[in-house]
C-alpha positions as CSV (number, residue, x, y, z in Angstrom):
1,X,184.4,-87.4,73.6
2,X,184.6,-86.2,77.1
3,X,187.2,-86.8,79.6
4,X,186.7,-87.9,83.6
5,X,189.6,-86.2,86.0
6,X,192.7,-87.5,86.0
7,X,194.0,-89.7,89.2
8,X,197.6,-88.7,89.5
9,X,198.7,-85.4,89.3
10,X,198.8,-83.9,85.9
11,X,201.6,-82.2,84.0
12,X,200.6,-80.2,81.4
13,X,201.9,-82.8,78.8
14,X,200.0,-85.3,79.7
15,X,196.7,-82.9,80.1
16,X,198.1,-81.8,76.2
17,X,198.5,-85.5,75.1
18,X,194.5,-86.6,76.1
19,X,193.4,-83.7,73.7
20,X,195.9,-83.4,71.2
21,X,194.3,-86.0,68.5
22,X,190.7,-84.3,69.6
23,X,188.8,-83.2,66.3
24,X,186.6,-80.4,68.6
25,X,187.8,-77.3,70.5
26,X,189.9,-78.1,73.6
27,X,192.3,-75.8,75.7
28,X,194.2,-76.1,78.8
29,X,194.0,-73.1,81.1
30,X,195.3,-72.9,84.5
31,X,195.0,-70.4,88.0
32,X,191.8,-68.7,89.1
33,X,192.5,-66.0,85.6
34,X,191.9,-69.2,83.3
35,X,195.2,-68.1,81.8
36,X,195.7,-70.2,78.6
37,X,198.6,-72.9,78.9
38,X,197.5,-74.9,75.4
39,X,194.8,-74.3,72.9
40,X,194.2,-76.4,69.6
41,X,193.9,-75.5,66.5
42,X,190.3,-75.7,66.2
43,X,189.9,-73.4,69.5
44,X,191.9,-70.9,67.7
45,X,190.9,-70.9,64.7
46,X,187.1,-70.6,66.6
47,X,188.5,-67.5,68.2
48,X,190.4,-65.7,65.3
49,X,194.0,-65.7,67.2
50,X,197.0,-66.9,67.3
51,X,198.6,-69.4,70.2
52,X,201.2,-66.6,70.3
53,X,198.5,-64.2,71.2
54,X,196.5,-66.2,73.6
55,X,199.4,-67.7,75.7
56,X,199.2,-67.0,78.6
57,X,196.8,-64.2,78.5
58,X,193.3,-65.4,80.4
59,X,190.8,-66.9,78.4
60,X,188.1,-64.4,79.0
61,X,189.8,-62.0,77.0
62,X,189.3,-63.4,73.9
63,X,186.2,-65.6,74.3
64,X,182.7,-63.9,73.6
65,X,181.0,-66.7,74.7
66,X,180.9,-65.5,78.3
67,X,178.5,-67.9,79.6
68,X,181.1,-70.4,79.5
69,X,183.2,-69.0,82.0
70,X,181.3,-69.7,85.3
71,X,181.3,-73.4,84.2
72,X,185.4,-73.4,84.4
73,X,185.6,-71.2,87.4
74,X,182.4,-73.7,88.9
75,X,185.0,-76.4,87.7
76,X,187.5,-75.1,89.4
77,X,186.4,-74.4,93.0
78,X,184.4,-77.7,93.3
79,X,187.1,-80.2,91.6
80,X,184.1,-82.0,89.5
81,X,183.3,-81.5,85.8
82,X,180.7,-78.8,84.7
83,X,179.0,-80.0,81.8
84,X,177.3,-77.1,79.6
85,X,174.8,-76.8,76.7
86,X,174.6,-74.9,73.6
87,X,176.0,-72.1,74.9
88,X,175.8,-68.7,72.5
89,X,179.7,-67.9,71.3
90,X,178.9,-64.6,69.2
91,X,182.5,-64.1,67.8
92,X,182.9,-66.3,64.9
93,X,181.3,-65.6,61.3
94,X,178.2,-66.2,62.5
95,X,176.5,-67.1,65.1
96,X,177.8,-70.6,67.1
97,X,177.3,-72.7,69.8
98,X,179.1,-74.8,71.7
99,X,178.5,-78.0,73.8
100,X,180.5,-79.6,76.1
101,X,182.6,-79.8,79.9
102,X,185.1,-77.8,81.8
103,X,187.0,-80.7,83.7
104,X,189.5,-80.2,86.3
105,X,192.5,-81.5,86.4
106,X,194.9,-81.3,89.5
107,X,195.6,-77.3,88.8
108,X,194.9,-76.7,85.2
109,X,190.9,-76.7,83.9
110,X,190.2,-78.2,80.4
111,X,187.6,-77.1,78.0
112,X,186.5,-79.7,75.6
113,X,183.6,-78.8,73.5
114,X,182.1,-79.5,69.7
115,X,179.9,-77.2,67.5
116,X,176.4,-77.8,68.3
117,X,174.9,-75.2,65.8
118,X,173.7,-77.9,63.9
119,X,171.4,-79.1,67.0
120,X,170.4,-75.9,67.5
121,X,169.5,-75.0,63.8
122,X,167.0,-78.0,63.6
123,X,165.3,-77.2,66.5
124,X,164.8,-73.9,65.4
125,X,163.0,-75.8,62.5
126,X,161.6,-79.0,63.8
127,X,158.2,-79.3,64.9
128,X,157.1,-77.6,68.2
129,X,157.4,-81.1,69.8
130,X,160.7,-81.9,68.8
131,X,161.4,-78.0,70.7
132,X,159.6,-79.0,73.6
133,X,161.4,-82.6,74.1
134,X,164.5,-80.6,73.9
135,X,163.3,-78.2,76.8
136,X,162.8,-80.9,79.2
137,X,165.9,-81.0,81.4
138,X,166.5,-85.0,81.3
139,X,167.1,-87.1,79.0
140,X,164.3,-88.5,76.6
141,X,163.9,-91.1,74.0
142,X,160.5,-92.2,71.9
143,X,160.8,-95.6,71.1
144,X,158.9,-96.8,68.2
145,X,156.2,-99.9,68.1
146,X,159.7,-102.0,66.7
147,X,161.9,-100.8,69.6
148,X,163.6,-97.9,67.6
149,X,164.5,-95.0,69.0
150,X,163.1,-92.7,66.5
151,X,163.1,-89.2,68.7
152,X,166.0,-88.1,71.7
153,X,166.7,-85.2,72.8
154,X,170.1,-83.4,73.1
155,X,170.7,-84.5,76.9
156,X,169.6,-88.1,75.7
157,X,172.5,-87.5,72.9
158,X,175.4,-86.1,75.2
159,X,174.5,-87.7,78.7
160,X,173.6,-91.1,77.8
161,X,175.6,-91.3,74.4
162,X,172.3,-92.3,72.4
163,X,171.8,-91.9,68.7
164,X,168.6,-92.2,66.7
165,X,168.2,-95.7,65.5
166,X,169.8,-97.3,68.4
167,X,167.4,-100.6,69.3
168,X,167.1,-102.0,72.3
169,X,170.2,-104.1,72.8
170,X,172.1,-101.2,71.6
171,X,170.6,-98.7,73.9
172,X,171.0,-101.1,76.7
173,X,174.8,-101.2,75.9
174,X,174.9,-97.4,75.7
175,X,173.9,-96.6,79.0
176,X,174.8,-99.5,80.8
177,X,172.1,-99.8,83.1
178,X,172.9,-101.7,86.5
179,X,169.8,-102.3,89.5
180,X,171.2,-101.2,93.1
181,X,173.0,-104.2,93.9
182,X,175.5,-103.6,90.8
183,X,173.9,-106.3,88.3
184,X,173.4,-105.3,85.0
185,X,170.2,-105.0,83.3
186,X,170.0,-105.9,79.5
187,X,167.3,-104.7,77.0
188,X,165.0,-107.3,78.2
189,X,164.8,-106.1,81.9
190,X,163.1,-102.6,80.1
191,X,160.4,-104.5,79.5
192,X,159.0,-102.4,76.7
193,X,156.6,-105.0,75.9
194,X,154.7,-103.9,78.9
195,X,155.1,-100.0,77.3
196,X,153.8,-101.1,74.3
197,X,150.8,-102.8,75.8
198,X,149.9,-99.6,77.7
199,X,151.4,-100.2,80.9
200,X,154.1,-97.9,83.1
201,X,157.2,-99.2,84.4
202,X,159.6,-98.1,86.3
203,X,163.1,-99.1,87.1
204,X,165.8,-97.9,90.1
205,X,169.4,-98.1,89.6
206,X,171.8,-96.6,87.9
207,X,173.3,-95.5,83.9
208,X,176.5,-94.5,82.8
209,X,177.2,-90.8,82.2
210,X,179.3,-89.8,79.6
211,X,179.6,-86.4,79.8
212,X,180.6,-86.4,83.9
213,X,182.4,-90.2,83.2
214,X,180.7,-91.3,86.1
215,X,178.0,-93.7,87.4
216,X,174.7,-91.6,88.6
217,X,171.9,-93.2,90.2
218,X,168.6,-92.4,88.4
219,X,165.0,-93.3,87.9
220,X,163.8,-94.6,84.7
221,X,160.5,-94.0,83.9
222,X,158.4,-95.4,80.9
223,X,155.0,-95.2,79.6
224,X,152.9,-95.5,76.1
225,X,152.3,-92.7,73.7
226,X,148.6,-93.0,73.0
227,X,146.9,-91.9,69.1
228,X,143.5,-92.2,67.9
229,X,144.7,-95.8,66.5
230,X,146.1,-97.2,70.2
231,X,149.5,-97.6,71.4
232,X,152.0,-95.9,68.8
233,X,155.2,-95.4,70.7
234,X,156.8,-95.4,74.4
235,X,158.7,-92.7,75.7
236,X,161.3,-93.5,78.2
237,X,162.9,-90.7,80.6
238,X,165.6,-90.9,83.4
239,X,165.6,-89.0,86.5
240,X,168.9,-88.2,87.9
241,X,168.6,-88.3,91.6
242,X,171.8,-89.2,92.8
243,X,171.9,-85.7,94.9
244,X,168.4,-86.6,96.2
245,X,170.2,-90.2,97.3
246,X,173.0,-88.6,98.8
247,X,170.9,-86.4,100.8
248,X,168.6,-89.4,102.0
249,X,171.9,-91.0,102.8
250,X,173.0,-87.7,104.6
251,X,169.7,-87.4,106.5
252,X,169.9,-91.5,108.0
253,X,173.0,-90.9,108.8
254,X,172.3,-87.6,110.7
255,X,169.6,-88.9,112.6
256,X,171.6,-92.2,113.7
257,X,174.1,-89.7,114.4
258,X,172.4,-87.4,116.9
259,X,170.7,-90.1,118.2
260,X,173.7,-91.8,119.7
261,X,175.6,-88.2,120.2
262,X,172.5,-87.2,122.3
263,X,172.1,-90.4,124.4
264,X,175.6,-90.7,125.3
265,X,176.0,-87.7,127.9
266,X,172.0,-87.9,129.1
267,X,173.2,-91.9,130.0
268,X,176.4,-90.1,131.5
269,X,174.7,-87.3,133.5
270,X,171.6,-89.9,134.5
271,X,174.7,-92.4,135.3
272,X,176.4,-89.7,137.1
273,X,173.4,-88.5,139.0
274,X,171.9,-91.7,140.5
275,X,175.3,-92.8,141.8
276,X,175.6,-89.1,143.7
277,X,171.9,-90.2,144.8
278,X,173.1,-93.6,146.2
279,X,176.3,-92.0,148.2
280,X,173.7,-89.1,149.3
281,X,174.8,-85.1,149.4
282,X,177.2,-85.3,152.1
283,X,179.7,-88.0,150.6
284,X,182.8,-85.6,149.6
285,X,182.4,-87.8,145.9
286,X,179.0,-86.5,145.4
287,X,179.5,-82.9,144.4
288,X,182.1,-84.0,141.8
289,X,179.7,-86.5,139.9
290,X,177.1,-83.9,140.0
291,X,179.4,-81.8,138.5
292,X,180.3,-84.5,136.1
293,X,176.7,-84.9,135.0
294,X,176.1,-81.0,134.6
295,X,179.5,-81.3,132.1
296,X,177.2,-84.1,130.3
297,X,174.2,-82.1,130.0
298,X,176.2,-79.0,129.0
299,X,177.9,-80.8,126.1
300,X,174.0,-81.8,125.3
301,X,172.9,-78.3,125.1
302,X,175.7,-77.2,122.7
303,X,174.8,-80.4,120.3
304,X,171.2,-78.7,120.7
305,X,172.4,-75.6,120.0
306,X,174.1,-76.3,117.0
307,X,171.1,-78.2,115.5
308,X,169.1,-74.8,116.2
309,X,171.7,-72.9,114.7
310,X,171.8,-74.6,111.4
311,X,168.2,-74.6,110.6
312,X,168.2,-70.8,111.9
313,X,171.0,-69.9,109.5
314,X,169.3,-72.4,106.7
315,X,166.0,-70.6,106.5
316,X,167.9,-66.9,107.1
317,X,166.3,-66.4,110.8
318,X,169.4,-65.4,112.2
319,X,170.0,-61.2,112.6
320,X,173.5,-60.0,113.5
321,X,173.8,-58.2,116.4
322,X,176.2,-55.6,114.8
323,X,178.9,-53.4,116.7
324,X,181.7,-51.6,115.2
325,X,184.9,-52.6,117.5
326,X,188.2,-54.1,117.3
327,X,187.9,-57.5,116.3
328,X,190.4,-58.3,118.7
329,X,188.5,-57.9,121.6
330,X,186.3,-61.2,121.1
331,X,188.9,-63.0,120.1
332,X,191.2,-62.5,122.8
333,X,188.3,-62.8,125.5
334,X,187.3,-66.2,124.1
335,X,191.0,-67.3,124.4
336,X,191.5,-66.5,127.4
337,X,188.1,-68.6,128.8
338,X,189.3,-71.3,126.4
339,X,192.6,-71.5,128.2
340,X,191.0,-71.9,131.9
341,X,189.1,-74.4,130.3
342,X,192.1,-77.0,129.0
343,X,193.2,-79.3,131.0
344,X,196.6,-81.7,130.2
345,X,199.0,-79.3,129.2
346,X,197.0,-78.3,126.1
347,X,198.6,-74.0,125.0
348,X,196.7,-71.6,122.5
349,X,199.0,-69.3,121.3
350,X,197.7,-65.8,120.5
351,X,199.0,-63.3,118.0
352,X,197.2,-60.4,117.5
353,X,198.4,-57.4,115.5
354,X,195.2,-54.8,116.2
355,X,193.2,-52.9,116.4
356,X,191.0,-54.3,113.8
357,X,188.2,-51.9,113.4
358,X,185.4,-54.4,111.8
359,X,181.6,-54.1,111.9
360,X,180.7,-57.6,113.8
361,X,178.6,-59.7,116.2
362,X,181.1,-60.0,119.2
363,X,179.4,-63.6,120.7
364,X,179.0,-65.3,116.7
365,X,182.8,-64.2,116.1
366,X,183.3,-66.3,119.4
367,X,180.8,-69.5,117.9
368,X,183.0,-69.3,114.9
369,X,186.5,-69.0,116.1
370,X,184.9,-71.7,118.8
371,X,184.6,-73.6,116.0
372,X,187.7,-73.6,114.7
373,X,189.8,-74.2,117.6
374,X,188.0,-76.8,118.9
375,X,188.0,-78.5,115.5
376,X,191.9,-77.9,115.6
377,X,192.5,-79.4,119.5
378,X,190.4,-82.5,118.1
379,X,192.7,-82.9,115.1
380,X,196.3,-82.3,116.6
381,X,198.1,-83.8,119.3
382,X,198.1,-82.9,122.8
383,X,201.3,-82.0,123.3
384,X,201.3,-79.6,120.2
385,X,199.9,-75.9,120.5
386,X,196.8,-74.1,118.4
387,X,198.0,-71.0,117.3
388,X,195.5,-68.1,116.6
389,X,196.5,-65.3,114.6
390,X,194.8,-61.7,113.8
391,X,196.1,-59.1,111.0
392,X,194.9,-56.7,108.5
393,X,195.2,-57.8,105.1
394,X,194.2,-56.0,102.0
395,X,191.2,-54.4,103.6
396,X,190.2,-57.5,105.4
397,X,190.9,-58.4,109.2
398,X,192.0,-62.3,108.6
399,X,191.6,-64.2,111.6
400,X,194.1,-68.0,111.0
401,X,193.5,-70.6,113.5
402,X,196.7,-73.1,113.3
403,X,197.2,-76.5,114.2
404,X,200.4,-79.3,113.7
405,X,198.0,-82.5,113.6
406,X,198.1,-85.0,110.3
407,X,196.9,-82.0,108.0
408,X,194.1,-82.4,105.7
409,X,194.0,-84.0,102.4
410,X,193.3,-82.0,99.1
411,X,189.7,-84.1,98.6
412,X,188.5,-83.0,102.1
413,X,189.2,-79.5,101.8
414,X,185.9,-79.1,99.2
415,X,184.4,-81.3,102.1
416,X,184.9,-80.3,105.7
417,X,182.2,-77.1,105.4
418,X,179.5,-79.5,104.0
419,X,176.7,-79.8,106.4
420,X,177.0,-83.0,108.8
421,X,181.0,-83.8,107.2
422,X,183.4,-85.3,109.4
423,X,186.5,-86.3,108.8
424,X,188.0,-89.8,108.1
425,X,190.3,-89.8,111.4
426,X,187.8,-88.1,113.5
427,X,187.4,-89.4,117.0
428,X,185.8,-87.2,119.1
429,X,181.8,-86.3,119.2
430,X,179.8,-83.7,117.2
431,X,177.4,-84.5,114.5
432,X,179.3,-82.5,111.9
433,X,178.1,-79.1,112.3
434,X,181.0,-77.1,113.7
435,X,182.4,-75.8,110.6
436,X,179.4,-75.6,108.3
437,X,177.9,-73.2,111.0
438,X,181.5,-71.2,111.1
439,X,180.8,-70.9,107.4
440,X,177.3,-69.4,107.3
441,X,178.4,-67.3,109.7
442,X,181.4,-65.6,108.4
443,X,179.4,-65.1,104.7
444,X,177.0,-63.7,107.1
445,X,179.0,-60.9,108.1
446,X,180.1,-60.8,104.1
447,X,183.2,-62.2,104.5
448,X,184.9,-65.4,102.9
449,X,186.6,-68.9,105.1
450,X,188.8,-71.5,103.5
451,X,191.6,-73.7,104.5
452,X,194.8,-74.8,103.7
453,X,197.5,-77.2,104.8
454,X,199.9,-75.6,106.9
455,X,203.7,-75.2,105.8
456,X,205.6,-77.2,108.0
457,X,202.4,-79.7,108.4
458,X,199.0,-79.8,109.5
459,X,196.0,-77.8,108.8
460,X,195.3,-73.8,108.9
461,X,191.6,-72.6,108.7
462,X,191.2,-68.4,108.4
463,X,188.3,-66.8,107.5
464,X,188.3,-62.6,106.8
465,X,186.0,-60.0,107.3
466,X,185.6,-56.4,105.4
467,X,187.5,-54.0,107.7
468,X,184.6,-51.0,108.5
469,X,187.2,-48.6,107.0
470,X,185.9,-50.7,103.5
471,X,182.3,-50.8,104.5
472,X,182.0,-47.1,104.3
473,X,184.3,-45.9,101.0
């Protein structure tokens, strides 16, 4: 029923021609208004209108389900499907509800979805555990002494694609189970025998999902449902913990990370320091590889710092030092130390159209514009300048830090403020904290950051704070 995002970028008649045929409610919508491009009948006739009324008009308008609309704006902004469950819609005769995803799809966001009234009607009158299965938030299936699934629960139903009276084989098939080395595991390797004769099992890998069309790693656990009479059933649940994965993954890579970032200038400063020892103080080499290994230990301090800095922000032990002066000022005083500082040629180009009368902490402005140019000068060729740019815009000062590197590609710009990201071409040293710092920091002071590739090529990161003019209507 559900679709995954398509690969190449989508027109809107081919986004029209995967939902055309669709017997449930689907519509096309497009920008950050969700402004309708194609709606099918089923959608309108949901919605009591008319395409002519809807078209181009933005969805929210006519749509009294409004819990649905975070999932296409969520949709939206992350580029990955929002699933969503029996959500109330309160317009039609009658009280409805809808199931389903908001997937994107280069720049338009589709809404597929089917009436789930029906689910929700019989678990307004099944038995209290029937209501409770469907509260718990994975999927669930009671498998009878013959191997039948004889109870699931909605997610079971929409996530895994399970249906009561599905046997083993079939449910195997279903979900498509593979261990972590990619091999697939049939109905045997559930070993509901064991279930049946009172034991637990467990198994690690990972299932299909229908509703995201994607592999997720999960934990599958199993265990017997006990009556007076012994053994009567086995209920089997599946953990998703693919985010939990990815933040193991994230966490050994970190650590393996730091380690080597941190041991490479203590080797270089040690290095540096026992060959000033050797040549003693007065050899005219001396005070240049001492200076040398204070460089090292500086660049170590900063790696500190920004490990310090993240967990600060993290757990909200961070206070603004708040002054209300031209944002200019920072700016141009960090510029002009940053320019003493290049060696080889290397010109920032400054552009400042002030004053900018903002309420802000002068020396975090400076970490965060730090931030950004170094992250450009890493990213662009030498001979190419950064370019640095301050205006008022719409009751916002909006700082844009320029470069003319290789640009950024559309699946890195959800990426690079993710804590510990670095890009693909990356080949200079950090640990990939840089510009998730930048970011705390600007929503900090309650503005907004963002990137975008640059006309012309390469990359521009801005960021914009509320002017103090704003703060105080």
């Amino acid at each position: 029923m559900y679709a995954s995002p398509v690969p190449a970028p989508a027109t809107l008649s081919t986004v029209i021609s995967l939902f055309a045929a669709s017997p449930n409610y689907a519509a096309v919508l497009e920008g950050e208004e969700l402004r309708v491009r194609w709606m099918n009948a089923r959608f309108l006739s949901c919605l009591r209108q008319t395409f002519a009324a809807v078209e181009g008009g933005s969805l929210g308008d006519f749509l009294a389900c409004r819990e649905l609309i975070p999932y296409l704006q969520r949709a939206r902004a992350s580029g990955r499907p929002q699933p969503f469950s029996q959500l109330h819609n309160r317009s039609s005769p009658g009280d409805r509800w809808l199931t389903g995803v908001a997937t994107p799809m280069d720049r338009f966001v589709v809404v597929h979805a089917y009436d789930s009234t029906s689910e929700v009607r019989a678990m307004e009158l099944g038995s209290l555990a029937d209501q409770m299965l469907e509260q718990i938030p994975f999927p669930v299936l009671l498998l009878s002494e013959g191997g039948e699934a004889v109870r699931i629960n909605n997610r079971a139903r929409t996530r895994l694609g399970l249906a009561l009276g599905m046997d083993m084989q079939a449910i195997a098939d279903a979900v498509e189970i593979e261990d972590d080395h990619g091999r697939r595991i049939d109905s045997s390797g559930i070993c509901i025998e064991r279930g049946l004769a009172g034991e637990s099992i467990e198994l690690r890998g990972s299932v299909r999902d229908r509703l995201l069309g994607e592999r997720r790693d999960c934990v599958i656990l199993g265990g017997p449902v006990r009556t007076q009479n012994g053994v009567a059933a086995m209920l089997l649940t599946a953990f998703d913990v693919t985010d939990l994965r990815k933040a193991e993954r994230a966490k050994d890579e970190f650590i393996n990370v730091a380690g080597h970032e941190l041991k490479t200038p203590l080797t270089a400063a040690k290095t540096y320091l026992q060959l000033a020892a050797r040549r003693g103080l007065d050899d005219p080499k001396a005070g240049v590889m001492i200076e040398s290994a204070l460089d090292a230990l500086q660049r170590m301090h900063r790696l500190i710092n920004d490990m310090l800095d993240t967990e600060r922000l993290e757990t909200g032990r961070i206070e603004l030092r708040l002054e209300r002066r031209d944002l200019c000022a920072p700016i141009r005083d960090y510029v002009e130390r940053k320019r003493r500082e290049l060696a080889g040629g290397r010109l920032i180009e400054l552009d400042l159209h002030g004053p900018l009368d903002v309420e802000h902490d002068p020396l975090r402005i400076e970490q965060v514009l730090g931030n950004l140019v170094s992250n450009a000068l890493r990213y662009s060729s030498t001979d190419q300048p950064v370019r640095i740019v301050a205006r008022a815009e719409k009751g916002y000062a909006v700082v844009e830090v320029d470069d003319r590197g290789e640009g950024i590609g559309p699946d890195e710009e959800l990426l690079v403020f993710d804590r510990l990201y670095r890009g693909r071409k990356s080949t200079g040293d950090g640990l990939g904290l840089g510009l998730f710092i930048a970011k705390l920091l600007v929503e900090l002071h309650g503005g907004k950051i963002g990137v975008s590739p640059r006309p012309g090529g390469g990359t521009r990161f801005f960021f914009s704070i509320p002017l103090a003019d704003l703060l105080y209507l």
